[in-house]
C-alpha positions as CSV (number, residue, x, y, z in Angstrom):
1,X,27.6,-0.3,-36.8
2,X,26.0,3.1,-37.0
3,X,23.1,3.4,-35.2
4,X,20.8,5.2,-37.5
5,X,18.6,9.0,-36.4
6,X,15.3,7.0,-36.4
7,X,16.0,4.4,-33.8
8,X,16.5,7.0,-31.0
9,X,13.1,8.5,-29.9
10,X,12.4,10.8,-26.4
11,X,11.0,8.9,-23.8
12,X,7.2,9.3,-23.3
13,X,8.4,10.6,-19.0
14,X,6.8,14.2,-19.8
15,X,7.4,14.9,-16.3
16,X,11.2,15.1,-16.9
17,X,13.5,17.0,-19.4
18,X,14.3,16.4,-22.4
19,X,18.2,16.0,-21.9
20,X,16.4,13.0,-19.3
21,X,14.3,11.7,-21.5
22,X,17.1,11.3,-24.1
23,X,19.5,10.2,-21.6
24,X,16.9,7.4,-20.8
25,X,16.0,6.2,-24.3
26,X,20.1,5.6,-25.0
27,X,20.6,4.0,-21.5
28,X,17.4,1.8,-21.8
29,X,18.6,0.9,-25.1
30,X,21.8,0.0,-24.2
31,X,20.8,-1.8,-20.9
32,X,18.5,-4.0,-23.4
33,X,21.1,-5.0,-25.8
34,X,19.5,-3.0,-29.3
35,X,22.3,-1.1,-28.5
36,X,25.9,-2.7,-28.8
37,X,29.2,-1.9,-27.7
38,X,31.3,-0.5,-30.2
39,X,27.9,1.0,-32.1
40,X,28.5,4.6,-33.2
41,X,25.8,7.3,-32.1
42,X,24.2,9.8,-34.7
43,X,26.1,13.2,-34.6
44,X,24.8,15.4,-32.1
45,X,23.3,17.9,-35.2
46,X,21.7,14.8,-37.3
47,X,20.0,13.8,-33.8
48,X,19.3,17.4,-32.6
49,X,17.8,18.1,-36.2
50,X,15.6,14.5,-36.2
51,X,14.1,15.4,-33.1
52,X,13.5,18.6,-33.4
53,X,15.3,19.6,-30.0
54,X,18.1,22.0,-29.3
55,X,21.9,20.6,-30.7
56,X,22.7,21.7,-27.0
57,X,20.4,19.1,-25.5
58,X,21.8,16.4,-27.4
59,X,25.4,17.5,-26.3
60,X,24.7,17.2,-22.8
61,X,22.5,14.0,-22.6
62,X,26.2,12.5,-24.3
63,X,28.3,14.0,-22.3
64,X,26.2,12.7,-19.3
65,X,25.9,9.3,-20.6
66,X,30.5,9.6,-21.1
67,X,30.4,10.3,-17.3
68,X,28.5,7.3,-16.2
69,X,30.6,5.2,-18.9
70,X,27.9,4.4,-21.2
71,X,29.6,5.9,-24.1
72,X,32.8,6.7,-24.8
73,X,33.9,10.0,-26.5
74,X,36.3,9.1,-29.4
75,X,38.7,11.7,-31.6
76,X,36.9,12.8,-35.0
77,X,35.0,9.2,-34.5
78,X,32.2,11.1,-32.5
79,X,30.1,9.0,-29.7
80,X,30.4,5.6,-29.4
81,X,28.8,2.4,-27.4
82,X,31.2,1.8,-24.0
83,X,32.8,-1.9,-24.4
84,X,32.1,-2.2,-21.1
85,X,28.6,0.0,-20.2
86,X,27.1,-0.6,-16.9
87,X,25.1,-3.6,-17.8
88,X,27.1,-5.6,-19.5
89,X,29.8,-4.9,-16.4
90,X,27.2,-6.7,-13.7
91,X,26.7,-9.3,-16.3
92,X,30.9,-9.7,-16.6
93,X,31.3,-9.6,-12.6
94,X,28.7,-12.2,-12.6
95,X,29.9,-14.8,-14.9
96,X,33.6,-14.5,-13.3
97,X,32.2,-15.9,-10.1
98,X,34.0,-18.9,-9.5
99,X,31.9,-22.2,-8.4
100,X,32.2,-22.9,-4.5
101,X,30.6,-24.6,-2.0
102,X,27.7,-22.5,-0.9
103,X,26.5,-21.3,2.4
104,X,23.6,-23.9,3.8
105,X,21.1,-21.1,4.5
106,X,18.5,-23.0,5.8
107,X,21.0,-23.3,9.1
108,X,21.0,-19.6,9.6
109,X,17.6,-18.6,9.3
110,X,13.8,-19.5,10.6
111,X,12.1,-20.0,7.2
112,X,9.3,-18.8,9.0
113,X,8.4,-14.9,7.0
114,X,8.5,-16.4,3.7
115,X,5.7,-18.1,4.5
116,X,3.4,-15.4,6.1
117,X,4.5,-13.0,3.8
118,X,2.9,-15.3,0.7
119,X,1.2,-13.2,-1.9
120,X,-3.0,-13.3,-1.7
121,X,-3.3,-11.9,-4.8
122,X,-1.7,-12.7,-8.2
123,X,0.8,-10.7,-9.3
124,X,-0.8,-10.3,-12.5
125,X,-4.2,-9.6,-10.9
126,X,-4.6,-7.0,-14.1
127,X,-4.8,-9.9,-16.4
128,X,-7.8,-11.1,-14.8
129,X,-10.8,-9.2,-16.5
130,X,-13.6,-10.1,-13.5
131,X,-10.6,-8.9,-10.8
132,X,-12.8,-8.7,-7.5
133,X,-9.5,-7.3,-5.5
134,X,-9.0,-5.3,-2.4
135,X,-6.1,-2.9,-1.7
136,X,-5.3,-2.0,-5.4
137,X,-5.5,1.3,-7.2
138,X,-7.9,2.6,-9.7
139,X,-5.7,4.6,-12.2
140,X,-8.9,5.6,-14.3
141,X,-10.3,7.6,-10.9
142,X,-6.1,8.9,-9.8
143,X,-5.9,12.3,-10.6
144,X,-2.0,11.4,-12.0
145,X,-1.9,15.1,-13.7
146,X,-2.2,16.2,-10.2
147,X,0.0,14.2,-9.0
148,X,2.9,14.6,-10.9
149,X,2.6,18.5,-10.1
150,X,3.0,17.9,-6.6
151,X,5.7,15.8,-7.3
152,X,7.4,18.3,-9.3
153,X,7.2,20.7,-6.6
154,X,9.1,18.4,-4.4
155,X,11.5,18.2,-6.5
156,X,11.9,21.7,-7.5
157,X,14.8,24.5,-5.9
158,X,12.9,25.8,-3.2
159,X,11.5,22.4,-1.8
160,X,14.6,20.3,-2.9
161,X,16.4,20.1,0.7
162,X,13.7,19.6,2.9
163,X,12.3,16.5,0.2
164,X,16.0,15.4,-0.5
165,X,17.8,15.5,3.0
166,X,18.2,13.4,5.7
167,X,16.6,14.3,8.7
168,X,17.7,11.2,10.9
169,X,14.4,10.8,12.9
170,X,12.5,14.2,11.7
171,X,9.1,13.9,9.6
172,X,8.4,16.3,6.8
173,X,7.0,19.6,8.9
174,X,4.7,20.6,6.1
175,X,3.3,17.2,5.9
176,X,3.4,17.0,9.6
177,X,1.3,20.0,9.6
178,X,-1.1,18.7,6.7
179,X,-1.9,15.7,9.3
180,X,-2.6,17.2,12.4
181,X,-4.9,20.7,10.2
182,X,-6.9,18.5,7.6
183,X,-6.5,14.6,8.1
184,X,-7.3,14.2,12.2
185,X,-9.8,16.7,12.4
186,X,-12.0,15.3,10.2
187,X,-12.4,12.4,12.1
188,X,-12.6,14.7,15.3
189,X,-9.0,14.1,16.7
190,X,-7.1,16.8,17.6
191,X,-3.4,16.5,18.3
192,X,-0.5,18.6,18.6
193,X,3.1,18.2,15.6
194,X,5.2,16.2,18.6
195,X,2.4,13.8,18.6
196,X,2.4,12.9,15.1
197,X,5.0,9.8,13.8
198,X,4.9,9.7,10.1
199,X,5.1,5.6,8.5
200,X,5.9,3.5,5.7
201,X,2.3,3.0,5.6
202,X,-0.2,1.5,8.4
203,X,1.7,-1.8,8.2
204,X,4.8,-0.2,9.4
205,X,2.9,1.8,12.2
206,X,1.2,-1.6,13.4
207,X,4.3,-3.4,13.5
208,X,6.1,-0.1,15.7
209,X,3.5,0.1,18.2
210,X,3.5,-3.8,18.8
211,X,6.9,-3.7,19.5
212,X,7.4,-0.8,21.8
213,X,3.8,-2.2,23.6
214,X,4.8,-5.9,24.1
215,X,8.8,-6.8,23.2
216,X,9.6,-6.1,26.4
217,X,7.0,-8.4,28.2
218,X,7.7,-11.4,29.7
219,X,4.2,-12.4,28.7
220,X,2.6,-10.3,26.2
221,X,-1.0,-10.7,26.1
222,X,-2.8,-9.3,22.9
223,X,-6.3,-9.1,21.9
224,X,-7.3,-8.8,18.3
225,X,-11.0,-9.3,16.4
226,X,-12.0,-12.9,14.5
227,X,-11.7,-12.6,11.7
228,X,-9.2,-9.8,11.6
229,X,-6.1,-8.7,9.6
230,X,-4.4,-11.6,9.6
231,X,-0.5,-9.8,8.8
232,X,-1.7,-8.1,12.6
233,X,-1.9,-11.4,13.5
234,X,1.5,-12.7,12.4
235,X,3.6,-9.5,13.6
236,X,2.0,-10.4,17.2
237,X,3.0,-14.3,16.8
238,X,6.3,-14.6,15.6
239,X,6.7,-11.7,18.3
240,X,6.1,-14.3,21.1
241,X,2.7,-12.3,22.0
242,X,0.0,-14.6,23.4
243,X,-2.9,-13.3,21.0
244,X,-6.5,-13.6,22.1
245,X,-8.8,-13.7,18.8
246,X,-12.3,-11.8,20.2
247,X,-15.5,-12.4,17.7
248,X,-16.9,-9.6,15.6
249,X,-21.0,-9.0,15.1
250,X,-22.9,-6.7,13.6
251,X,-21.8,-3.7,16.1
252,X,-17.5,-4.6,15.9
253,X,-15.9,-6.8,18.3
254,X,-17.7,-7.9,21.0
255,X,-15.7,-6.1,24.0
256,X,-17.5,-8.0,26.8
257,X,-15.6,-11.1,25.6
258,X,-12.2,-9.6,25.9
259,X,-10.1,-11.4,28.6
260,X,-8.6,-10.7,31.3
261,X,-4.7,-9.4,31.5
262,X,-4.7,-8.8,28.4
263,X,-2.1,-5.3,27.7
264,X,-3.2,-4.5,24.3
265,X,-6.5,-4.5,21.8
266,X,-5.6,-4.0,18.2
267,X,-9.2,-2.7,16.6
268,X,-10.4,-1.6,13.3
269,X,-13.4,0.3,14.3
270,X,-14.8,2.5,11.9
271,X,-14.3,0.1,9.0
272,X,-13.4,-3.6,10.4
273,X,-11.1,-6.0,8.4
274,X,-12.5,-8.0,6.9
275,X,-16.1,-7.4,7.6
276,X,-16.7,-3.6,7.0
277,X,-18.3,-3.4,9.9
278,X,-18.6,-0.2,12.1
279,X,-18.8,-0.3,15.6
280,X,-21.9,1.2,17.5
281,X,-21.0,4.3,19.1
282,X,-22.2,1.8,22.8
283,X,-19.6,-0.9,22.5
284,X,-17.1,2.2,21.5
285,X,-17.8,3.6,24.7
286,X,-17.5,0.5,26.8
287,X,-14.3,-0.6,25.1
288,X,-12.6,2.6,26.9
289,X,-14.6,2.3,30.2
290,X,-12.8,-1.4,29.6
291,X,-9.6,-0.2,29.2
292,X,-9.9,2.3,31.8
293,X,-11.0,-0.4,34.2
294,X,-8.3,-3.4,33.4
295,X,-5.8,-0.8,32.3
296,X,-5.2,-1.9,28.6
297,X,-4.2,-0.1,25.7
298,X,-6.1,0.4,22.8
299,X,-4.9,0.5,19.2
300,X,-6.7,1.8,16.4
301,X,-6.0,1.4,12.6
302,X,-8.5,3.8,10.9
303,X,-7.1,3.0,7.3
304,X,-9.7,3.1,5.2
305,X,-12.1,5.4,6.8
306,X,-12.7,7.9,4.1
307,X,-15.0,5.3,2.3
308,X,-17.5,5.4,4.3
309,X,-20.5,6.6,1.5
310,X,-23.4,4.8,2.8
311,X,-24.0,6.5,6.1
312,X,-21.7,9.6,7.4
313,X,-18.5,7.3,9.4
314,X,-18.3,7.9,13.1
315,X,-15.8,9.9,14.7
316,X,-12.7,8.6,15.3
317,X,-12.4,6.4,18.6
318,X,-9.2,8.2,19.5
319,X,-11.6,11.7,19.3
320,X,-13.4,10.5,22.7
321,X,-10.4,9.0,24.8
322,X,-9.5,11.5,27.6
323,X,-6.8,9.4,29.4
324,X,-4.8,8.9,25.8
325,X,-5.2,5.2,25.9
326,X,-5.8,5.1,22.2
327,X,-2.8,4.9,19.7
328,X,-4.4,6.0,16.3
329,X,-3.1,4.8,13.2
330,X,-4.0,6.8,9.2
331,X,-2.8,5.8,6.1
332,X,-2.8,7.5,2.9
333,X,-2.0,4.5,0.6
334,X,-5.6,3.2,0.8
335,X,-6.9,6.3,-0.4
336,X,-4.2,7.5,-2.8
337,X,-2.2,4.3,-4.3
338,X,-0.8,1.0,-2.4
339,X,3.0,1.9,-3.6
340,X,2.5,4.8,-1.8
341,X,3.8,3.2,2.0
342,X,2.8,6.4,3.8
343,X,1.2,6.5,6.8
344,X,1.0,7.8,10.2
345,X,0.5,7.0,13.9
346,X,-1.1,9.8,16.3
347,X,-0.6,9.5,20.1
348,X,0.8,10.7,23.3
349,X,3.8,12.1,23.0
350,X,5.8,9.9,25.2
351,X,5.1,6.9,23.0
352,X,5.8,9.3,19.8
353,X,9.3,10.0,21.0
354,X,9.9,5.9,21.4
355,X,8.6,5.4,18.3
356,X,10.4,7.9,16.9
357,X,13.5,6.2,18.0
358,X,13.1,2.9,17.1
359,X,12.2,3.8,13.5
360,X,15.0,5.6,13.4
361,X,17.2,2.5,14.1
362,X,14.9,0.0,11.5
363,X,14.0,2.9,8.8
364,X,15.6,6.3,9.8
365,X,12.3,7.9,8.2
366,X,9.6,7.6,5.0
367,X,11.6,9.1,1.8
368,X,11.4,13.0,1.8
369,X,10.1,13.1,-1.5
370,X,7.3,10.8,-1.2
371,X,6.4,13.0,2.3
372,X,6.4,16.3,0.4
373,X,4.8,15.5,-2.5
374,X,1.9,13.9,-0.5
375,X,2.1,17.4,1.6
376,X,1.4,19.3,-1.4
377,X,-1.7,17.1,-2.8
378,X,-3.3,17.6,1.1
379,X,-2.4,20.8,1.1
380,X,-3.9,22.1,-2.5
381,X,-7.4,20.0,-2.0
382,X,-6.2,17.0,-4.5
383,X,-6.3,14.7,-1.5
384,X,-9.6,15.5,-0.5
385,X,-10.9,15.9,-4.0
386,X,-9.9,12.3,-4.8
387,X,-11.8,11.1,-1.6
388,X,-14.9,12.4,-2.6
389,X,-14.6,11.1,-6.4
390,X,-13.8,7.4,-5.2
391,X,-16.7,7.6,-2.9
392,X,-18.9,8.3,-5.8
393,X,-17.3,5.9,-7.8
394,X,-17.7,2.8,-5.2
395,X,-21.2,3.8,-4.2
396,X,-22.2,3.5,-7.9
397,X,-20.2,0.4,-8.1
398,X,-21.8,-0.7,-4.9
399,X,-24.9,-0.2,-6.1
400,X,-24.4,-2.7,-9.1
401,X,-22.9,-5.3,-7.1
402,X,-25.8,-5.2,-4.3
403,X,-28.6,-6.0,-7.0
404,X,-25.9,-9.2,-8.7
405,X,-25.6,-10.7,-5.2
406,X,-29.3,-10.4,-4.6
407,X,-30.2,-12.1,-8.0
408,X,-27.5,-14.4,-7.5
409,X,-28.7,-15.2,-4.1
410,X,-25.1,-14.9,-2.4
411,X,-25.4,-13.0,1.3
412,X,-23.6,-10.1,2.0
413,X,-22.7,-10.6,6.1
414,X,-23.8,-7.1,8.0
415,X,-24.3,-4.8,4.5
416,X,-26.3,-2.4,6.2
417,X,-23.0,-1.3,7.8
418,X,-20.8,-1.9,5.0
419,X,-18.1,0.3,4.3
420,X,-15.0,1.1,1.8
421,X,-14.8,-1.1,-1.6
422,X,-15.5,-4.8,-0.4
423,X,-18.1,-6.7,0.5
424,X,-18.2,-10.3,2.9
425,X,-20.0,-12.9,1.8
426,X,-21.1,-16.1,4.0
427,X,-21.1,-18.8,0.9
428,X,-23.4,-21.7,1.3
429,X,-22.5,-24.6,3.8
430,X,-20.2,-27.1,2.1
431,X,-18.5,-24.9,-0.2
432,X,-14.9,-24.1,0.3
433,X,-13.8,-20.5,-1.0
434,X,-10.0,-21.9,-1.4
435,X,-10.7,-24.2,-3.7
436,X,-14.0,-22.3,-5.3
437,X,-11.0,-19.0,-6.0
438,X,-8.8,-21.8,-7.8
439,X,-11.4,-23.0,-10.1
440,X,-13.0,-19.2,-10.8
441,X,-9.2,-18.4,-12.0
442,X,-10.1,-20.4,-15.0
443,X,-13.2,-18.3,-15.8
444,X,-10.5,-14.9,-15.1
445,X,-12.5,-13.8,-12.0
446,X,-10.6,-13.4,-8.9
447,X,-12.2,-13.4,-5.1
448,X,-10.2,-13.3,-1.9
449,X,-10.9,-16.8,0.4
450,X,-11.6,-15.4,4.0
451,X,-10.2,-18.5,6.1
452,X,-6.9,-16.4,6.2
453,X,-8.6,-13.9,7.9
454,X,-9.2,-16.0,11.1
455,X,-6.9,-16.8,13.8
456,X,-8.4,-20.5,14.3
457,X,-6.4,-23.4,13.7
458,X,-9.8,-24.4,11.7
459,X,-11.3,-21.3,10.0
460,X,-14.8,-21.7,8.5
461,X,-13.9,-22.3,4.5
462,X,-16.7,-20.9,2.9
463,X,-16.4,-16.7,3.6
464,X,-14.9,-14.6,0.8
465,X,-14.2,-11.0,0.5
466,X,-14.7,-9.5,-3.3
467,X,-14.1,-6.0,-3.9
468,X,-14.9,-3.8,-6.0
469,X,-12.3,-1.0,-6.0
470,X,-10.7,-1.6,-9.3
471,X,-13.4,-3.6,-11.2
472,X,-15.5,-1.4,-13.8
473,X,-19.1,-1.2,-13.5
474,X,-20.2,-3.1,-16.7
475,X,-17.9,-6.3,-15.5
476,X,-19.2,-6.0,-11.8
477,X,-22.8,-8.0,-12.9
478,X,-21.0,-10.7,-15.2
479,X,-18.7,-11.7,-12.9
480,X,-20.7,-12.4,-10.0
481,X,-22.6,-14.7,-12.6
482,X,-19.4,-16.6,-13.0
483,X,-19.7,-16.5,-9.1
484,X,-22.6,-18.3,-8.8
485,X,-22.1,-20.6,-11.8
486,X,-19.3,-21.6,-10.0
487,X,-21.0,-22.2,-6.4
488,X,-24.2,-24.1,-8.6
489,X,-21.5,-26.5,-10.0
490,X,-20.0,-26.9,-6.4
491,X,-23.4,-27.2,-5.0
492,X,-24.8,-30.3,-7.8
């Protein structure tokens, strides 16, 4: 069949050239079957002429597509579909898999990181029109033409083999730099390049530090805050650590209650998980006179410290250690976009040069592109930019949400310390948020039940953590309505 001028377009990826884009549309349509083997392609001068692009351009996007034996080049019979194209080849080596007896799996692993790894949040969570979410981006506030500019310098000639190369266990320099001139200073930290670790996120930096800290213990002793981050709290168990849970009030964890021997503290002071809390500048004090004392180790995750908008944030706890007991942990996928995965841990150099070394051996390091392009937005004031706008945004959104709770008559826990784009509510007695998240799915509002966040073998059931970081304004009062329609029905 000949495949006719008007079924090949340019795909809508401005950010590439057209010989790509063409090159994409053909491949795309070939991997999705409108394309079938044996089909004949539009001369290179009809197609050139119906798209209004070079006959050049045409000529190389085939070519490109012969070399990677999507088409096939045939004598005055121009361009034709490959009989065998890359898709249909994995679909061929597939089916000519013979039926054996299988491995019994089950036998050879601990079926144990499935289960802790079990998605929160829907997949779908965009389907949802009341999505009370944490952790997701906003793509109406993302600056994506900005964006795309620093990615094309990445990619261009002059930044190509520092983004492109592999560095074994180097970070990007320039982002390197970025860190230690414009992130850590403003939250009063001031370290030198060999004590910077660049991460696949804060996730990756938590779960690097709790290995080099405790793996080698005989009996690793960990404290963390109730309720807490509750991945934190599964890297340290299926770790063998013994893991102290110490309670959280209205000034962050309550240090006094820490126990004894314990090596490590894993805290989220400036903006607590799941709470939003912000620890007093006191109990920051007496948590290093504490670890100065019983000789622990303190590690902060400051992840989401750039949304503080209702008072100015503290400075960092890291900014008043002087023995370097604190192991400070930034990430930029909070701020920028979750797919991001980039993040970074700041401490003494001794530990960096471990760290550096075991991420090597699990990681090597964060892709060079994704480091340099993320350079480049610190670098020219996107970065910084975007903080300030999502501030805005949340404090507005904030704003809208504080006055629904209030006329709903659902209690925000500590929300004259609240921080970033969520809010924790203390749901009346009786009511569990499980089964109250189930039921709200039907009315397409989505909350986050908080007995995951505790380490107890019998977490209170009725806490909840909504957010409002991806939820427009003039949805935000609506769908705490469905909230509390939901928790009256509970409730008679």
């Amino acid at each position: 069949m000949n495949i006719s001028v008007s079924h090949i377009f340019l795909s809508e990826n401005s950010a590439i050239s057209l010989q790509m884009r063409l090159r994409e549309t053909i491949s795309g349509a070939i991997w999705s079957g409108r394309f079938a083997p044996g089909d004949k392609l539009p001369s290179t001068r009809a197609l050139a002429q119906h798209l209004k692009i070079a006959r050049i351009t045409v000529s190389a996007a085939y070519q490109e597509l012969v070399a990677d034996g999507y088409l096939v080049s045939a004598p005055r019979s121009g361009y034709l579909i490959s009989e065998t194209p890359p898709s249909l080849r994995l679909v061929a080596d597939d089916s000519q898999r013979e039926e054996t007896a299988k491995v019994d799996w089950a036998q050879h692993l601990p079926q144990v990181y499935a289960e802790v790894a079990e998605q929160v949040k829907p997949a779908n969570w965009r389907a949802y029109r009341y999505a009370f979410v944490y952790g997701q981006a906003d793509q109406s506030l993302f600056p994506h033409d900005a964006w795309r500019d620093c990615a094309r310098r990445a990619l261009g000639k002059r930044d190509f083999d520092a983004a492109a190369g592999d560095f074994r266990d180097a970070d990007d320099p320039m982002l390197v730099k970025q860190i230690v001139m414009r992130s850590l200073p403003g939250r009063g930290v001031a370290a030198r390049p060999e004590e910077i670790l660049v991460t696949l996120g804060a996730q990756n930096a938590l779960w690097i530090v709790a290995h080099l800290l405790m793996s080698h213990r005989a009996q690793a002793f960990a404290a963390i805050e109730e309720p807490g981050y509750p991945e934190l709290r599964e890297i340290l168990r299926l770790s063998g650590v013994k893991v102290a849970p110490v309670p959280v009030d209205r000034e962050g964890m309550c240090v006094e209650a820490i126990p004894e021997g314990v090596q490590v503290v894993f805290i989220t002071p400036s903006h607590h998980a799941p709470t939003g809390v912000n620890m007093s500048r006191s109990r920051r004090r007496r948590l290093l006179e504490l670890a100065e004392e019983c000789d622990f180790i303190v590690v902060e995750d400051d992840y989401d410290y750039e949304m503080n908008y209702l008072k100015p944030p503290l400075p960092a706890l890291k900014s008043i250690d002087r023995q370097d007991r604190v192991i400070y942990l930034g990430s930029f996928s909070k701020t920028l976009f979750p797919g991001l995965r980039l993040g970074y841990i700041a401490a003494a150099e001794t530990l960096i040069t471990e760290a550096r070394g075991l991420r090597t051996l699990v990681t090597r390091h964060p892709p060079g592109i994704t480091q340099r392009a993320t350079a480049y937005f610190l670098a020219l004031g996107h970065y910084n930019a975007h903080a300030t706008r999502q501030r805005s945004e949340f404090k507005a959104r904030w704003l809208i949400l504080e006055k629904a709770l209030e006329a709903a008559s659902l209690k925000v826990v500590n929300k004259d310390t609240i921080g970033g784009a969520s809010v924790w509510l203390e749901l009346p007695e009786g009511i569990d948020s499980v089964a109250l998240a189930d039921e709200l799915k039907n009315d397409s509002v989505l909350i986050e039940p908080g007995a995951r966040f505790f380490a107890s073998k019998t977490p209170p059931r009725n806490f909840a953590r909504i957010s409002y970081s991806v939820i427009p304004k003039d949805r935000i009062e609506q769908g705490v309505k469905l909230i509390a329609d939901a928790i009256g029905r509970w409730d008679g």
